[in-house]
N, C-alpha and C positions, 0 to 999 in steps of 0.2 A: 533257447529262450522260451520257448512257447512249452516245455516239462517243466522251466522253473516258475513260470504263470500258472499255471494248471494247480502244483503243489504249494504256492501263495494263496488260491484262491480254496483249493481243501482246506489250507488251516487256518484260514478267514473266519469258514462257516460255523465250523464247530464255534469258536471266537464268539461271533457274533447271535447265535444260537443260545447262546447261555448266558449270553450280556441282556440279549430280551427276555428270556424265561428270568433271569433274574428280577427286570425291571417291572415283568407283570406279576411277580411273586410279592412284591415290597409295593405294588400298588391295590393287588388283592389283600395284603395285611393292613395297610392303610382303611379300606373302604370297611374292614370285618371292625377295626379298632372305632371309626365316625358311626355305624349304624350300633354297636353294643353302645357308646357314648352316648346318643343321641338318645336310644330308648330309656336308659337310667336317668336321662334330664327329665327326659316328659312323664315316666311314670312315678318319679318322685316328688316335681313340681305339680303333678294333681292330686298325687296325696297330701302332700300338706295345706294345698289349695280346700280341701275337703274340711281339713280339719281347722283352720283358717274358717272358713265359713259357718264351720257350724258353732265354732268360739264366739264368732259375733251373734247368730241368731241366738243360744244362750246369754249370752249379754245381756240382749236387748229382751229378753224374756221375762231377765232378772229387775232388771229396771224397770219396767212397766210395772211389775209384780209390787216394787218398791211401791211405787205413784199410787197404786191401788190403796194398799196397805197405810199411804198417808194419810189418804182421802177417809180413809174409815177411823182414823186416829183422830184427825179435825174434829169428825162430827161425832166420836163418843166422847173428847176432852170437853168440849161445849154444849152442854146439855139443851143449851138454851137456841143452839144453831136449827135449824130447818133447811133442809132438804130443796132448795128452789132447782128453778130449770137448767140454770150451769153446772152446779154440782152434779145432779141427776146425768146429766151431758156427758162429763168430763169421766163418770163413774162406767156410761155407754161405751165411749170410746177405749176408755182403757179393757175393759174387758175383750171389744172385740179385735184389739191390736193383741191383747193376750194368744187369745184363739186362734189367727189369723199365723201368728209367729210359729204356735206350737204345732200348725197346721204343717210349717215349712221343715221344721227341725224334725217332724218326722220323715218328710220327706230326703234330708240330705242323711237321718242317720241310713233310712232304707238304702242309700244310695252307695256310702260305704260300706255296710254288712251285707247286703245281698246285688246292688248294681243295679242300671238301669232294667226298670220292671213298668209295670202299668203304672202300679202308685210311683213311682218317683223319675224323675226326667233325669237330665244329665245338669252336669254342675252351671253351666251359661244358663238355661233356663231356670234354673232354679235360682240364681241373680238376679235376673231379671222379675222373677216372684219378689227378690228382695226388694227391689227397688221401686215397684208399682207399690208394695204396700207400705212402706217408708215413706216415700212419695206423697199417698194417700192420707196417711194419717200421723206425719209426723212433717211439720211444715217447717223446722229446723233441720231437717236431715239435706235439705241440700247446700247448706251453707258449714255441714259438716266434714272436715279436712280428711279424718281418720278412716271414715265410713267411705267417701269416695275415693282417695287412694285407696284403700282394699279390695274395693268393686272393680278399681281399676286394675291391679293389681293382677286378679281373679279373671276377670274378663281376656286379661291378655294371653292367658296360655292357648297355645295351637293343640290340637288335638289331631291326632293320626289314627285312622280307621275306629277300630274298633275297642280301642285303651281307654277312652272317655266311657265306656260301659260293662268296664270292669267293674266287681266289688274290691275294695282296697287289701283285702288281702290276698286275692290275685297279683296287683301293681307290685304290691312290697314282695312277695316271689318273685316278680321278671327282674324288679329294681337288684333286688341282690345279686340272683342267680347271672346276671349282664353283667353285674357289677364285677363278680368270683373271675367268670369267664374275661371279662378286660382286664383283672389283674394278673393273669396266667399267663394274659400274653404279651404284658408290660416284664412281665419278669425273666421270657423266653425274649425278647428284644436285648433288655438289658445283657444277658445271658451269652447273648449274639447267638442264639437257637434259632431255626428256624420251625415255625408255627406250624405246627401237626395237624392231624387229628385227635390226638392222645392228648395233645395240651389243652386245647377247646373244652374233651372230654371233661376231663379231668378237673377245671376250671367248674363248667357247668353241672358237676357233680357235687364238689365241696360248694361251690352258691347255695345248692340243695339243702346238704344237711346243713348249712348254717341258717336257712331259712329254717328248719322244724326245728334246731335248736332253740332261734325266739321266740318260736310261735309258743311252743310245746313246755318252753321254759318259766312262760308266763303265769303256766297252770300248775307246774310243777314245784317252782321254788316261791310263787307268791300267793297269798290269800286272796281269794275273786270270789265275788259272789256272786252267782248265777242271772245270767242278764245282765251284767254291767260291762261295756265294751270300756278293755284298754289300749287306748292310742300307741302306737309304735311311733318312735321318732325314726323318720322316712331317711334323715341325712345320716345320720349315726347308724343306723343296719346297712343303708349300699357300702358307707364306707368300712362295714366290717366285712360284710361283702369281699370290698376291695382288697382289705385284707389279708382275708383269706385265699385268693388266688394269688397274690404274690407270695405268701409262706406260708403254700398248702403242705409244701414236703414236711417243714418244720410243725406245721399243725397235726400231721396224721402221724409224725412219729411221739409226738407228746400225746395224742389219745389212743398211741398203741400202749404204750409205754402205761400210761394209767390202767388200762384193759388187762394188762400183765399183770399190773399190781393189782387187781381187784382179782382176778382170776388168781392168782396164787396165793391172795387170803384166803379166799374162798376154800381151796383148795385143800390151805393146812386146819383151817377149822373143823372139814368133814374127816378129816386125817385123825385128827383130832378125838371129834365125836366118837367115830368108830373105835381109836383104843380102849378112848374110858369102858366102852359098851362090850 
């Protein structure tokens, strides 16, 4: 009895040996799929947060500009008007809402082109700039729906370390490059694979080059004129992103497959050249 307990309890261990290694393997896939998750929510939800804000301070830049521009339409339609203390007034304020706005929007573009610096804070305090001088000099704004949901909006995001002082084309590199990598391992799950390091790789590779793809594509295939920043849609690139790590195989064999065909034009062209010559 006590040889056939001894050899019950050998082929327990093994047993149970690899029932836990399994269950810490499918708990470490777990925790890698919540922290690649979680950083493409926050570093997408402060890009658009960004761009979101700087859409309203343009707004509100533009409209002021409008007000301006009435104010000097009144007084050259009516030759006959004069200049009193209200007008003079209303002509003060608008200008220094003008300056005051354009003060900020330079401040949030610094913030997505280059990131937190001297001149520009992070996106909460630069809200908060909105809302002192909204506050200030616009005594409608808080009975405004559009303007405080957004603020609200805005204000809500958490920030973790140090992603709130990125420039946004840092964000949009992690946002894809997480996004590539959680799709590689959505596809080795499905797959019933278990998660490498070759998949991870591999994932965090192709995020890569589909991040220089947009970037690099913008300069490539569209007319920009020097200084002008264009906005990337933050949900539409993770989700190519995503994309691309679930049919990376099928994406590298169709930009092999092109690279063949471009290299064997190529090929029969100088083939080519050289007979005529």
């Amino acid at each position: 009895m006590s040889k056939e307990n001894e050899s019950q309890k050998k082929g327990i261990n093994p047993l149970l040996i690899t029932r836990l290694s399994d269950m810490y393997y499918e708990l470490f896939e777990l925790i890698v799929v919540i922290v690649l998750a979680i950083l493409s929510v926050i570093t997408v939800s402060e890009m658009a947060s960004r761009e979101a804000f700087s859409n309203n301070v343009s707004n509100k830049i533009s409209s002021l500009n409008g007000d301006l521009a009435n104010i000097a339409v009144n007084l050259t339609s009516n030759l006959d008007a004069k200049i009193n203390e209200d007008v003079y007034g209303e002509r003060k304020d608008a200008i220094i809402n003008i300056e005051r706005f354009e003060e900020l929007n330079d401040k949030v573009t610094t913030l997505i082109t280059v990131g937190v610096d001297d001149q520009s804070g992070m996106l909460k305090e630069l809200i908060k700039s909105y809302q002192v001088v909204t506050a200030r000099f616009d005594e409608a704004a808080s009975d405004s729906e559009s303007a405080s949901n957004m603020l609200e909006n805005l204000s809500s995001s958490n920030y973790i370390g140090f992603i709130y002082e990125m420039r946004s084309d840092h964000l949009l590199a992690s946002s894809i490059i997480s996004c590539s990598a959680l799709g590689a391992m959505i596809f080795g799950l499905r797959s019933g694979a278990r998660m490498n390091v070759r998949t991870l790789t591999s994932g965090l590779a192709t995020g890569f080059i589909v991040y220089l793809a947009l970037k690099g594509g913008q300069h490539l295939f569209l007319l920009t004129t020097p200084g002008v920043r264009i906005p990337s849609n933050p949900y539409s690139s993770a989700f190519l992103g995503l994309l691309a790590g679930l049919f990376s195989d099928k994406a590298y064999k169709v930009l092999t497959s092109l690279v063949d065909d471009l290299a064997s034009r190529v090929e029969n062209a100088t083939n080519g050249n050289e007979n005529k010559s």
